[in-house]
C-alpha positions as protocol buffer text, in pm:
chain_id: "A"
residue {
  index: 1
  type: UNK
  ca { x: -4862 y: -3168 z: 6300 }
}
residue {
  index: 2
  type: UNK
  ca { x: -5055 y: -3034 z: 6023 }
}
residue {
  index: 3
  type: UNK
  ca { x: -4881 y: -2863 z: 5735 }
}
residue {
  index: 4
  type: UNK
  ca { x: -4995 y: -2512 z: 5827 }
}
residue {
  index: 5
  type: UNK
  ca { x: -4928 y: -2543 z: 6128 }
}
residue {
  index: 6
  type: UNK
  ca { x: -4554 y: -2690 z: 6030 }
}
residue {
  index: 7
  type: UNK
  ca { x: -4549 y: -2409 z: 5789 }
}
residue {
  index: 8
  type: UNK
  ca { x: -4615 y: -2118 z: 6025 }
}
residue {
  index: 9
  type: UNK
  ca { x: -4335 y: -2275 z: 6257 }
}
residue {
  index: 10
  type: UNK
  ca { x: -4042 y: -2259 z: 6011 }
}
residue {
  index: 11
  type: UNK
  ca { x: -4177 y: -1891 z: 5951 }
}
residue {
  index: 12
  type: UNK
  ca { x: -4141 y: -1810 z: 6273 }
}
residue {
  index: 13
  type: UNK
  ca { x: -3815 y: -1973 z: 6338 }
}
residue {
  index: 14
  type: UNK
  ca { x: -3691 y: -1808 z: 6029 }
}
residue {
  index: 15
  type: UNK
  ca { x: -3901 y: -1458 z: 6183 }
}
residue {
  index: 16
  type: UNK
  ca { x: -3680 y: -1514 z: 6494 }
}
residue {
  index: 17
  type: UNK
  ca { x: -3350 y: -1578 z: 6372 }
}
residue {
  index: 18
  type: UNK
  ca { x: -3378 y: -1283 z: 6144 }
}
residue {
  index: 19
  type: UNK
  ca { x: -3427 y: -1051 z: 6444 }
}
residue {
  index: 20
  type: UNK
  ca { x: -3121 y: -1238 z: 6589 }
}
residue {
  index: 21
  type: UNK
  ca { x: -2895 y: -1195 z: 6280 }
}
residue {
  index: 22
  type: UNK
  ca { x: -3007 y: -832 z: 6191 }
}
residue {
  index: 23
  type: UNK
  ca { x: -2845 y: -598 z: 6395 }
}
residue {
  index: 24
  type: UNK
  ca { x: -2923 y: -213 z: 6401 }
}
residue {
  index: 25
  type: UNK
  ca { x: -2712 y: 49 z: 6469 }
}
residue {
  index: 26
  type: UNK
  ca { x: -2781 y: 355 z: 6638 }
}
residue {
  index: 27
  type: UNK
  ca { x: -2512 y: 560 z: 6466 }
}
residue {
  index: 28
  type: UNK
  ca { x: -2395 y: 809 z: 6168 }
}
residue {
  index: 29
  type: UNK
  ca { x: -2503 y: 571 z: 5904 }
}
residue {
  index: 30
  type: UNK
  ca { x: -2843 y: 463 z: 6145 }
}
residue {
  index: 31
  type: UNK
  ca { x: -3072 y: 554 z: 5808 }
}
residue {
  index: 32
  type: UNK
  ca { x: -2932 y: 283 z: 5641 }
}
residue {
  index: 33
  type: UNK
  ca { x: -3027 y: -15 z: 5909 }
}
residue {
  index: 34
  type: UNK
  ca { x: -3417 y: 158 z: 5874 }
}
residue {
  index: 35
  type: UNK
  ca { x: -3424 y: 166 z: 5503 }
}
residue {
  index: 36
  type: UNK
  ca { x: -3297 y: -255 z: 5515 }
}
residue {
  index: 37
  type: UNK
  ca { x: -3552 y: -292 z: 5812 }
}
residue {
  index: 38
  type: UNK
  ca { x: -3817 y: -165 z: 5648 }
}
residue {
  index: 39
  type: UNK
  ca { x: -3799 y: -453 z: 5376 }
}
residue {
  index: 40
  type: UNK
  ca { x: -3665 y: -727 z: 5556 }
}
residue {
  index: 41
  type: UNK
  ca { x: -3978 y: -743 z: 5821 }
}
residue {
  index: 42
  type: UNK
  ca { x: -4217 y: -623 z: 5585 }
}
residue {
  index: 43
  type: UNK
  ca { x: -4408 y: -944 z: 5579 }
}
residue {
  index: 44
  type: UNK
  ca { x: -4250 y: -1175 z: 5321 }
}
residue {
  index: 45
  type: UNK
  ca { x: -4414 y: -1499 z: 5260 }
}
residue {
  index: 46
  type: UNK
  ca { x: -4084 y: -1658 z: 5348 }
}
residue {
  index: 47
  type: UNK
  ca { x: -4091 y: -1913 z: 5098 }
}
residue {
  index: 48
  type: UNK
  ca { x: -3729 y: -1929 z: 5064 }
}
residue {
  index: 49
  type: UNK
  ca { x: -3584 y: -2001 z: 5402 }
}
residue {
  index: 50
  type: UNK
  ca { x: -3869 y: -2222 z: 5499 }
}
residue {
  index: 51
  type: UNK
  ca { x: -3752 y: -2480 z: 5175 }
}
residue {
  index: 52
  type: UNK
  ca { x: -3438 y: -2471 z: 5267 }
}
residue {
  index: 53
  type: UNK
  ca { x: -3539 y: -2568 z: 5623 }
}
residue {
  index: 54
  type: UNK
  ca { x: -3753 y: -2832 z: 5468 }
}
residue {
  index: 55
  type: UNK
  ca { x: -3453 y: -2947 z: 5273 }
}
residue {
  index: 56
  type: UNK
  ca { x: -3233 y: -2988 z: 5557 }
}
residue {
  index: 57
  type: UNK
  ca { x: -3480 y: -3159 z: 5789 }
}
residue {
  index: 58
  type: UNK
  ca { x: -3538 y: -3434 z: 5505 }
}
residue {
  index: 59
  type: UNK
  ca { x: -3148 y: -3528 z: 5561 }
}
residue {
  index: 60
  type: UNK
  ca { x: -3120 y: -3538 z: 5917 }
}
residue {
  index: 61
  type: UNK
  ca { x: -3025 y: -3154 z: 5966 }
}
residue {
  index: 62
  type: UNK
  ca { x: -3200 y: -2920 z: 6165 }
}
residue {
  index: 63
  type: UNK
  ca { x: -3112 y: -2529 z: 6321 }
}
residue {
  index: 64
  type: UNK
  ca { x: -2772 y: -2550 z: 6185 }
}
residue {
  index: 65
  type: UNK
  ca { x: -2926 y: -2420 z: 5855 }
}
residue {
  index: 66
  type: UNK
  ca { x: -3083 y: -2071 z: 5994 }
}
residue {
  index: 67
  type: UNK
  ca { x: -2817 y: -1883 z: 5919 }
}
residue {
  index: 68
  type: UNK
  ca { x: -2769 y: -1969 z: 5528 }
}
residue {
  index: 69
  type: UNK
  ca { x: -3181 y: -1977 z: 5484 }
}
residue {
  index: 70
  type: UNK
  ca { x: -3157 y: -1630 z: 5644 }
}
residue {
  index: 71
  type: UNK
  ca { x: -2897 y: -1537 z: 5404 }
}
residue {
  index: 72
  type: UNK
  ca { x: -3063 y: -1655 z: 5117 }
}
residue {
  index: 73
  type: UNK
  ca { x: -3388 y: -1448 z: 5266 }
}
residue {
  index: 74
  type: UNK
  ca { x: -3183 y: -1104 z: 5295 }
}
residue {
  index: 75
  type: UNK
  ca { x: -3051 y: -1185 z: 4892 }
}
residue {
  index: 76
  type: UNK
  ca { x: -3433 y: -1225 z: 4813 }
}
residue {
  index: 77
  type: UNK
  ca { x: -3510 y: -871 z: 4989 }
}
residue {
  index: 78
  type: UNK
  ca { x: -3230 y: -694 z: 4869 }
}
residue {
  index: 79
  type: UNK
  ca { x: -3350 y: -818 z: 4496 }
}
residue {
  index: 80
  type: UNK
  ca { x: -3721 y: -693 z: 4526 }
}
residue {
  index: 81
  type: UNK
  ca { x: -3569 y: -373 z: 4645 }
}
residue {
  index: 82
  type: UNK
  ca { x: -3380 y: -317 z: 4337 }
}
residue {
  index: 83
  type: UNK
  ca { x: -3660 y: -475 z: 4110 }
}
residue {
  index: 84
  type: UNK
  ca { x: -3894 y: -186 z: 4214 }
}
residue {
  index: 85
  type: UNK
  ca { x: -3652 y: 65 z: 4178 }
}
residue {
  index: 86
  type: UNK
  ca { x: -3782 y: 347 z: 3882 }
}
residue {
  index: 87
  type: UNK
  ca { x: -3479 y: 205 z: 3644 }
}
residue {
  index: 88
  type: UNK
  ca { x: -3620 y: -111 z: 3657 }
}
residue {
  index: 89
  type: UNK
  ca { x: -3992 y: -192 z: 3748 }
}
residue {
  index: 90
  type: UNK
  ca { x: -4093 y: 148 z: 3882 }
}
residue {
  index: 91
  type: UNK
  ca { x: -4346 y: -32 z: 4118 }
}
residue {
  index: 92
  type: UNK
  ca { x: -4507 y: 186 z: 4412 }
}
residue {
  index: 93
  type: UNK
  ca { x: -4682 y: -147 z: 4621 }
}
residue {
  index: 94
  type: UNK
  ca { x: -4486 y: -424 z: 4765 }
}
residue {
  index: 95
  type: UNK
  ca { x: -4632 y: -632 z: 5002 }
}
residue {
  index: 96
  type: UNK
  ca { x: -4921 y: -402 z: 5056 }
}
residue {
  index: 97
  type: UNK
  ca { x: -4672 y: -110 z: 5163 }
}
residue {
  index: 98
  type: UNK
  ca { x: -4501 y: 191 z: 4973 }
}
residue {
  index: 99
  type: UNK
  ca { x: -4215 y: 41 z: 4812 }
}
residue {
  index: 100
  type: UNK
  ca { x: -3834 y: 132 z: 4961 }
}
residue {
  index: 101
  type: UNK
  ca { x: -3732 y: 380 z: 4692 }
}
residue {
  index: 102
  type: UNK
  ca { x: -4057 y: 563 z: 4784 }
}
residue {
  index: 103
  type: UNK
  ca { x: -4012 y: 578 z: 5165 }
}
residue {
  index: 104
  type: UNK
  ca { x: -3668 y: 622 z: 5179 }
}
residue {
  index: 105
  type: UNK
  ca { x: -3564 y: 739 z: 4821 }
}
residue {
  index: 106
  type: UNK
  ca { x: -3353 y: 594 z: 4508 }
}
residue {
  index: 107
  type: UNK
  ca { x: -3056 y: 606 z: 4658 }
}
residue {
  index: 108
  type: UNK
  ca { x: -3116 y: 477 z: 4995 }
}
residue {
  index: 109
  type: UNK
  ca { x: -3293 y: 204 z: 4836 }
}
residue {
  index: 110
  type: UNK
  ca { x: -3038 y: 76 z: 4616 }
}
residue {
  index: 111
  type: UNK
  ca { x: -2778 y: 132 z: 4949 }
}
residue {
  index: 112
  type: UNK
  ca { x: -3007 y: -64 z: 5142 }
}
residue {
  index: 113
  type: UNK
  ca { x: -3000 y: -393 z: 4907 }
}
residue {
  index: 114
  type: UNK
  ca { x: -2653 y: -363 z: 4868 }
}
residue {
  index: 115
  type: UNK
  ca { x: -2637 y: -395 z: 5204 }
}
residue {
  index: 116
  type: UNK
  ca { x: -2859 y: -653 z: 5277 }
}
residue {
  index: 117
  type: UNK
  ca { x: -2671 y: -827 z: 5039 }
}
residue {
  index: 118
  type: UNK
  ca { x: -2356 y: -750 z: 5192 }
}
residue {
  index: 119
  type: UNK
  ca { x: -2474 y: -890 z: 5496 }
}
residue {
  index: 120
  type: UNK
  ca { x: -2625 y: -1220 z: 5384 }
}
residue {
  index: 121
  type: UNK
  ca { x: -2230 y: -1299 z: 5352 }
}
residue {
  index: 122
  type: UNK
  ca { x: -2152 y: -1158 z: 5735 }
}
residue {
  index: 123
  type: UNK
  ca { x: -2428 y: -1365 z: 5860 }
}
residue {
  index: 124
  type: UNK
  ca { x: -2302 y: -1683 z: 5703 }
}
residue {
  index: 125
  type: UNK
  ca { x: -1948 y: -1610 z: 5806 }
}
residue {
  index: 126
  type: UNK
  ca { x: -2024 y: -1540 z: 6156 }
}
residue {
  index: 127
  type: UNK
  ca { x: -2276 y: -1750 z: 6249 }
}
residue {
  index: 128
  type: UNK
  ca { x: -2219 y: -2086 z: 6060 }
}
residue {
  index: 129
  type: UNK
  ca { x: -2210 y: -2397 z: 6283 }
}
residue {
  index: 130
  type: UNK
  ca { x: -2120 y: -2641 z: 6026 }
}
residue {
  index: 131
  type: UNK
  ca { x: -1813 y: -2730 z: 5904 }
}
residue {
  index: 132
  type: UNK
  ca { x: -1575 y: -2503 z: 5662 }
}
residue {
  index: 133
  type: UNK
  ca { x: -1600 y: -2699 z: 5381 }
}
residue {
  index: 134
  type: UNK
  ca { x: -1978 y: -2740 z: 5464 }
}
residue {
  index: 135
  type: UNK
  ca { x: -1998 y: -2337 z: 5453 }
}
residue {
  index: 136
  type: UNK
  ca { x: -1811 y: -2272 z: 5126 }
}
residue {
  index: 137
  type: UNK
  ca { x: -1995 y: -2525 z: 4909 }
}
residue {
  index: 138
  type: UNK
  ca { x: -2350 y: -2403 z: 5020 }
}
residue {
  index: 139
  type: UNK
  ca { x: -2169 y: -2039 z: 4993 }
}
residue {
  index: 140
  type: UNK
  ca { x: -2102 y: -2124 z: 4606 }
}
residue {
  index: 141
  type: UNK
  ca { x: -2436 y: -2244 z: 4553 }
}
residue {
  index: 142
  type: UNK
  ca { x: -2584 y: -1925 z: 4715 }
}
residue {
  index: 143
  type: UNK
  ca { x: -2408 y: -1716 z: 4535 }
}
residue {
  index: 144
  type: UNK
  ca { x: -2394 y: -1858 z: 4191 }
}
residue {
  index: 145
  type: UNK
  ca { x: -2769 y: -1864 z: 4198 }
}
residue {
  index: 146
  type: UNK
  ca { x: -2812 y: -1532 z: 4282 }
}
residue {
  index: 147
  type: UNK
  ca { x: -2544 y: -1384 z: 4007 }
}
residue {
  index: 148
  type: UNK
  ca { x: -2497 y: -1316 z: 3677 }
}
residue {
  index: 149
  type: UNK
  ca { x: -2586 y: -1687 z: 3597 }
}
residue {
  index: 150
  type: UNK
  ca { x: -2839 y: -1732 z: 3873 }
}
residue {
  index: 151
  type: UNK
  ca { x: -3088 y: -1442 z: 3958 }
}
residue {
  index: 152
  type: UNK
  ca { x: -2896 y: -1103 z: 3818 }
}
residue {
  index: 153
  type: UNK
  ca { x: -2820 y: -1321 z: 3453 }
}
residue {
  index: 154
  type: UNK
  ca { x: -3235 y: -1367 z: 3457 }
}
residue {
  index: 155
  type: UNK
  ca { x: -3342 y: -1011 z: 3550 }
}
residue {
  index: 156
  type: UNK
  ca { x: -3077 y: -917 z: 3250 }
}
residue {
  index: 157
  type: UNK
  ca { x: -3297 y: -1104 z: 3016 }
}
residue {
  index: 158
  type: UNK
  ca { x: -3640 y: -918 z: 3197 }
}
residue {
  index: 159
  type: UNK
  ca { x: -3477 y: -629 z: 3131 }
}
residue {
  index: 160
  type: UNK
  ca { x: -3414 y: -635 z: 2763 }
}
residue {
  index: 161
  type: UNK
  ca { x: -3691 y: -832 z: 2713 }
}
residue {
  index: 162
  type: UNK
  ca { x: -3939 y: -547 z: 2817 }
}
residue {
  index: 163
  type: UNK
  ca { x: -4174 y: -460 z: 2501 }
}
residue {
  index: 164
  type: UNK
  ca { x: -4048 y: -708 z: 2280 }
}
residue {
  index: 165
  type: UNK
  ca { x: -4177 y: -1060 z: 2154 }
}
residue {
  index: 166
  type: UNK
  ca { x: -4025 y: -1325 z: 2333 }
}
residue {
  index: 167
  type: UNK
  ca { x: -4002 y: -1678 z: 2281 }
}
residue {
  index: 168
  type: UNK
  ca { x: -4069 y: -1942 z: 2495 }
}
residue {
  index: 169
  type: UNK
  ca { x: -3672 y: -2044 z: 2512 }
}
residue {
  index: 170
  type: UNK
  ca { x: -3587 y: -1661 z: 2600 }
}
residue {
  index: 171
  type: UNK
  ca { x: -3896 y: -1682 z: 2853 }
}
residue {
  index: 172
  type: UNK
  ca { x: -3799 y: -2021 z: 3002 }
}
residue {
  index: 173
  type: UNK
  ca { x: -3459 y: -1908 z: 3109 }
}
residue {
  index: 174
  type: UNK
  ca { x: -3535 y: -1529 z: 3254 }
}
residue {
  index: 175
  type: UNK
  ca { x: -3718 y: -1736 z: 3514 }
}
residue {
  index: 176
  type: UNK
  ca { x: -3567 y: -2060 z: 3550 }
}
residue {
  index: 177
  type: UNK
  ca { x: -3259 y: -1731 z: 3636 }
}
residue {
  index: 178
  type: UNK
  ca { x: -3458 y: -1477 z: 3776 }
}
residue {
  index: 179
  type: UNK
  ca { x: -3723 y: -1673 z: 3957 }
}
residue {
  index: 180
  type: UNK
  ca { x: -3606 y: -2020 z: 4005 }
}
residue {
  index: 181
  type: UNK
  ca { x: -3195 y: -1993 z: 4125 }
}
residue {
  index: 182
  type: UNK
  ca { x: -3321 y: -1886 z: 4465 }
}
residue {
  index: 183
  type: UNK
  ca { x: -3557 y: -2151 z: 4505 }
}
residue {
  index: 184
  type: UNK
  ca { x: -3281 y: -2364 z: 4373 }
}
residue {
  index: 185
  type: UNK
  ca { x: -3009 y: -2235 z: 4599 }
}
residue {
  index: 186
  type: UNK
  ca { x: -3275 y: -2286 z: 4946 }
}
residue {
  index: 187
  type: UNK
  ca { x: -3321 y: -2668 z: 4843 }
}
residue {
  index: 188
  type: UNK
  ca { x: -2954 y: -2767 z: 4764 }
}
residue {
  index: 189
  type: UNK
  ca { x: -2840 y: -2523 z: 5072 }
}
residue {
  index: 190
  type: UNK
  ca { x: -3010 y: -2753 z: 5304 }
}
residue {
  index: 191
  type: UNK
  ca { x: -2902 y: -3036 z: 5151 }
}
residue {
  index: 192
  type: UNK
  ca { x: -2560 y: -2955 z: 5146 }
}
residue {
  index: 193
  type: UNK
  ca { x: -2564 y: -2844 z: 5516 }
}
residue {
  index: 194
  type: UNK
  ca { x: -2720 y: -3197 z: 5627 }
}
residue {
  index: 195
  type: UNK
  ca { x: -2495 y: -3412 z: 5501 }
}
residue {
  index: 196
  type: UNK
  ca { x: -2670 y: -3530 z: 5222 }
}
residue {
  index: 197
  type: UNK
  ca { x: -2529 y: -3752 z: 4897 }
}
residue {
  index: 198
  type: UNK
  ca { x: -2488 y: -3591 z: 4587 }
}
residue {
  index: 199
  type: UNK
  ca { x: -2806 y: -3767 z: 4432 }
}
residue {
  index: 200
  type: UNK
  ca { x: -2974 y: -3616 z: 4701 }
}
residue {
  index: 201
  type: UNK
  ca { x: -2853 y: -3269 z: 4614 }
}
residue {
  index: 202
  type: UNK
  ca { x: -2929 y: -3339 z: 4261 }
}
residue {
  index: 203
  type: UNK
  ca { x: -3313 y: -3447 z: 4356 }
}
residue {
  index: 204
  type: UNK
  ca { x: -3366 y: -3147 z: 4557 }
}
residue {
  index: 205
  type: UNK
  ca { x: -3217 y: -2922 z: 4278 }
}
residue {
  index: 206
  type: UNK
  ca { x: -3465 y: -3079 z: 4025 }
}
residue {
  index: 207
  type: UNK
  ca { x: -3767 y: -3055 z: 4286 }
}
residue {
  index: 208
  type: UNK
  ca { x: -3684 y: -2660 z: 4348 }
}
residue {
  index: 209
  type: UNK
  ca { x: -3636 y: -2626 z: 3912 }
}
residue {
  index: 210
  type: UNK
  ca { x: -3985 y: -2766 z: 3880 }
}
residue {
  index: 211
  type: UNK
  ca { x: -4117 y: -2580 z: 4166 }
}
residue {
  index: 212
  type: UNK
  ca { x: -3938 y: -2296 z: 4048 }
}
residue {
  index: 213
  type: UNK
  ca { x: -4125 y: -2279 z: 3716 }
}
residue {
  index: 214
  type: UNK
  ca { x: -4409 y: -2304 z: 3871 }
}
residue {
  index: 215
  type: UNK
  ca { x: -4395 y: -2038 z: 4084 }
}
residue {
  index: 216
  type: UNK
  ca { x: -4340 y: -1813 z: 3834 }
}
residue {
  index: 217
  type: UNK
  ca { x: -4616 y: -1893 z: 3645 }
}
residue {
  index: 218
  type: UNK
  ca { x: -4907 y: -1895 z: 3901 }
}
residue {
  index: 219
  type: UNK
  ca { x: -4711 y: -1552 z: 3963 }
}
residue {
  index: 220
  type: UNK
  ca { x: -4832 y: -1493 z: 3594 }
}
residue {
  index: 221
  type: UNK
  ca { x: -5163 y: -1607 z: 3629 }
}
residue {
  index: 222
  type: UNK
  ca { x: -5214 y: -1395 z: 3972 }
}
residue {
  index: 223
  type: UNK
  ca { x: -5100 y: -1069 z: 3773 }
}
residue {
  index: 224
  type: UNK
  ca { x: -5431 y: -1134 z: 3551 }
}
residue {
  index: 225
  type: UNK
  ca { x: -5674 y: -1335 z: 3799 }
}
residue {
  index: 226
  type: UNK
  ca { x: -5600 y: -1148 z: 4114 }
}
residue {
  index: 227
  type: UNK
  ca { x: -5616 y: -796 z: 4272 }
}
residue {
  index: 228
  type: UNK
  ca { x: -5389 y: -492 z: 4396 }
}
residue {
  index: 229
  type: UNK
  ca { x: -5547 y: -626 z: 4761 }
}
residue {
  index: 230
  type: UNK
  ca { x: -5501 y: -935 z: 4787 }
}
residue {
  index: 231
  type: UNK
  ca { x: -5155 y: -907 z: 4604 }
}
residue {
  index: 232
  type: UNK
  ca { x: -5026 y: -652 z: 4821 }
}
residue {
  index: 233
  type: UNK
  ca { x: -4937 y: -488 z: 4489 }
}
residue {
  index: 234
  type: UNK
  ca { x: -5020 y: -388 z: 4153 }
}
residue {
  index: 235
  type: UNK
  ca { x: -5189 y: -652 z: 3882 }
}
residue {
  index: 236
  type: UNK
  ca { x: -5181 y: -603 z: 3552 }
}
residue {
  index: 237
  type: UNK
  ca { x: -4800 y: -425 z: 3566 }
}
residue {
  index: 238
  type: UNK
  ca { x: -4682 y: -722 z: 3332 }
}
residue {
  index: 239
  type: UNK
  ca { x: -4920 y: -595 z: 3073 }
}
residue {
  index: 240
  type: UNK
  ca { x: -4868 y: -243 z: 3181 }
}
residue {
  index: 241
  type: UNK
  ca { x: -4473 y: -291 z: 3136 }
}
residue {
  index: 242
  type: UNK
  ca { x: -4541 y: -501 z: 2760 }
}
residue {
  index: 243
  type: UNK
  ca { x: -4375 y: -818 z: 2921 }
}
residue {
  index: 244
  type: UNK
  ca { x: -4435 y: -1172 z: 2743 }
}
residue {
  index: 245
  type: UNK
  ca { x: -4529 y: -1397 z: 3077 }
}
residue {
  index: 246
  type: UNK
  ca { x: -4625 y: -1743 z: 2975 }
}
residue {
  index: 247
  type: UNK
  ca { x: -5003 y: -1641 z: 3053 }
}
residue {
  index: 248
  type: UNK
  ca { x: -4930 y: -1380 z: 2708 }
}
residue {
  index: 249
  type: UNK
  ca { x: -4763 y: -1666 z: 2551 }
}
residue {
  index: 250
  type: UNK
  ca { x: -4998 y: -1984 z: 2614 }
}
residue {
  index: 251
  type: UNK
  ca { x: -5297 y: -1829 z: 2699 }
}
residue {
  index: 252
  type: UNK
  ca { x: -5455 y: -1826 z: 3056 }
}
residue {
  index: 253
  type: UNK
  ca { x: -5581 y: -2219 z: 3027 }
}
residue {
  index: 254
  type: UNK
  ca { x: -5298 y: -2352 z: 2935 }
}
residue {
  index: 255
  type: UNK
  ca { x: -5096 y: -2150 z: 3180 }
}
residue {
  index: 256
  type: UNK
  ca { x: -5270 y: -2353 z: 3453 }
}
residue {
  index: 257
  type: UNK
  ca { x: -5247 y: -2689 z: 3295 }
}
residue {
  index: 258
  type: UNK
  ca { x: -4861 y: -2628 z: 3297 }
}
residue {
  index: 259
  type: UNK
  ca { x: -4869 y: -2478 z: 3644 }
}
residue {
  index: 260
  type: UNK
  ca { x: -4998 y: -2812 z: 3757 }
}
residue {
  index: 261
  type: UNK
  ca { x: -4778 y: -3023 z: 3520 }
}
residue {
  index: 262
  type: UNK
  ca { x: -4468 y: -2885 z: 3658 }
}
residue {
  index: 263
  type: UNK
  ca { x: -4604 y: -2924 z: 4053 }
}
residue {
  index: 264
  type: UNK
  ca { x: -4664 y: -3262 z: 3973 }
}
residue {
  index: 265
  type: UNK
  ca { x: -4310 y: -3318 z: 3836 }
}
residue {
  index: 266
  type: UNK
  ca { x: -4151 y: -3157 z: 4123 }
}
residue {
  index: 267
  type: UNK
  ca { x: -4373 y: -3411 z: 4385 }
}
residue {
  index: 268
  type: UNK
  ca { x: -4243 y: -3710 z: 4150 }
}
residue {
  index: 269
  type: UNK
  ca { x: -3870 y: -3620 z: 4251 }
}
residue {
  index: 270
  type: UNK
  ca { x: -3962 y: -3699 z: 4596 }
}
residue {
  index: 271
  type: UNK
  ca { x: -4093 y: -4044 z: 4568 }
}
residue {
  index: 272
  type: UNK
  ca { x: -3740 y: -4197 z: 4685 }
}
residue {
  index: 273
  type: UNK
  ca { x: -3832 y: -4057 z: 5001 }
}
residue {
  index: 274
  type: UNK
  ca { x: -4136 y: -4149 z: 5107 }
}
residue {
  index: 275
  type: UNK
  ca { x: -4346 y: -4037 z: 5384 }
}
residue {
  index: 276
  type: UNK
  ca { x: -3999 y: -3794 z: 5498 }
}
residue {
  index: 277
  type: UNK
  ca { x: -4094 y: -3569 z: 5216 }
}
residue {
  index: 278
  type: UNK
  ca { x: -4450 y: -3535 z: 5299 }
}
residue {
  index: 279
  type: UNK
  ca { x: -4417 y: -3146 z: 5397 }
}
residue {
  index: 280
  type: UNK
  ca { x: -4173 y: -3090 z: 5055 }
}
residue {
  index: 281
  type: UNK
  ca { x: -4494 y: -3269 z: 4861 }
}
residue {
  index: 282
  type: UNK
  ca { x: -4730 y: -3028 z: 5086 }
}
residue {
  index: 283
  type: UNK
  ca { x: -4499 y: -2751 z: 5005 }
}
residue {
  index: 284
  type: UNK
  ca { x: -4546 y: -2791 z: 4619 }
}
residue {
  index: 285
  type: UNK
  ca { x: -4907 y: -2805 z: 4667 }
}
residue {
  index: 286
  type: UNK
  ca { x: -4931 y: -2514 z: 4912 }
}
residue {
  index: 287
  type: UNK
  ca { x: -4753 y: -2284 z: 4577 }
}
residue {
  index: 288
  type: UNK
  ca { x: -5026 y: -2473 z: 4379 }
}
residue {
  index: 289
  type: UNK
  ca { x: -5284 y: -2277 z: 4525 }
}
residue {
  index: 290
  type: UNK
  ca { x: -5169 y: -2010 z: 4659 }
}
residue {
  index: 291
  type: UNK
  ca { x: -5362 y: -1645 z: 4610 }
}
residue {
  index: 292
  type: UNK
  ca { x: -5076 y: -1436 z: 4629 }
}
């Protein structure tokens, strides 16, 4: 199997099990369960859940991680909800689609990722398969990387960082925080849940750091190369919003040069493993090139 083809099949498995895991209610409070619908299915690239799949297959595991990779993905959601939100971002465009706040208003929006959040925890605890002590380690990592010294401590920095000067320390950790934790979080997840050694864990976290870094910056350099249509929504907004990105800081050129520096760190963590890590090294390739 090709890696597209391998690629579109963790998306739909994730696709599938999100559908199984998210649960509306036709009741008082039915608004709600539209307002987290709307974001959750709104076409997300998936990246998240399908590393974490990745991870887990490299160590043996298998379905037993859909639950904590579809977690992680309602985390993600519930974050870009927020991001947008007037207070922070004020975006209109996500995805190619009106942005929650402006379907559904402010306050529904910010309900509708604290719910989402919310229920990345009830999925976990109702549908884990894997052992207790399994659960509550990959539980810590989760959420740990997605707090105030995971993703929330690097949208802090974002935050105060907007109009000012920053330096490439103050830039490296917003999104090694803000970017990277969740990336980080879907590789050790699905190593944790398969059994692996801690070495293991410790490669995948440094594979998902590097990857993580790069990410963010061909995020950067898509803000400047690409458009509001192939995006699926607005370029230029770093600019717009006075944010240092590392294209501001190191200049378009060199931007890319690191972009393919770090990808080529994060395939050198896998050498260990051989041809097993083949779709991981595809993976880091695939964010490579990416257009949006």
């Amino acid at each position: 199997m090709d890696f597209l083809t391998a690629f579109e099949a963790k998306i739909n498995l994730v696709n599938q099990s999100l559908q199984k895991y998210f649960v509306k209610q036709e009741n008082h409070q039915a608004s709600i369960y539209n307002a987290m619908e709307y974001s959750l299915f709104s076409g997300g690239k998936r990246i998240r859940p399908v590393l974490c799949l990745a991870a887990a297959e490299l160590f043996g595991g298998g379905e037993e991680v859909l639950p904590f990779a579809c977690a992680l993905e309602m985390i993600h959601t519930y974050s870009l909800i927020h991001d947008d939100l007037p207070c922070m971002d004020d975006d209109d465009l996500r995805r190619g689609k009106p942005t929650n706040h402006v379907v559904f208003g402010e306050g529904l929006a910010v309900l509708a990722g604290d719910a989402l959040l919310n229920g990345a925890a009830e999925t976990v605890l109702q549908n884990s398969q894997v052992s207790p002590a399994q659960t509550l380690e990959a539980m810590k990592v989760l959420f740990s990387c997605s707090g105030t010294e995971g993703m929330i401590g690097g949208q802090v920095i974002d935050l105060e960082s907007e109009g000012k000067a920053v330096d490439a320390v103050t830039l490296m950790a917003m999104h090694v925080h803000k970017t990277g934790a969740l990336i980080i979080a879907a590789a050790k997840m699905g190593a944790i849940i398969s059994g692996a050694t801690r070495e293991d864990i410790l490669n995948m976290e440094n594979f998902a750091r590097y990857v993580g870094v790069a990410f963010q910056i061909k995020d950067d350099i898509l803000d400047v190369e690409s458009t509001t249509d192939v995006l699926g929504k607005p370029v230029g907004s770093d600019n717009l919003n006075e944010k240092t990105t590392f294209v501001t800081l190191y200049g378009l050129e060199q931007s890319k040069k690191m972009l393919e520096d770090y990808t080529q760190k994060a395939i050198e963590v896998l050498a260990p493993y051989g041809e097993a890590a083949e779709f991981l090294r595809e993976f880091a390739l695939f964010l490579l090139h990416r257009d949006r």
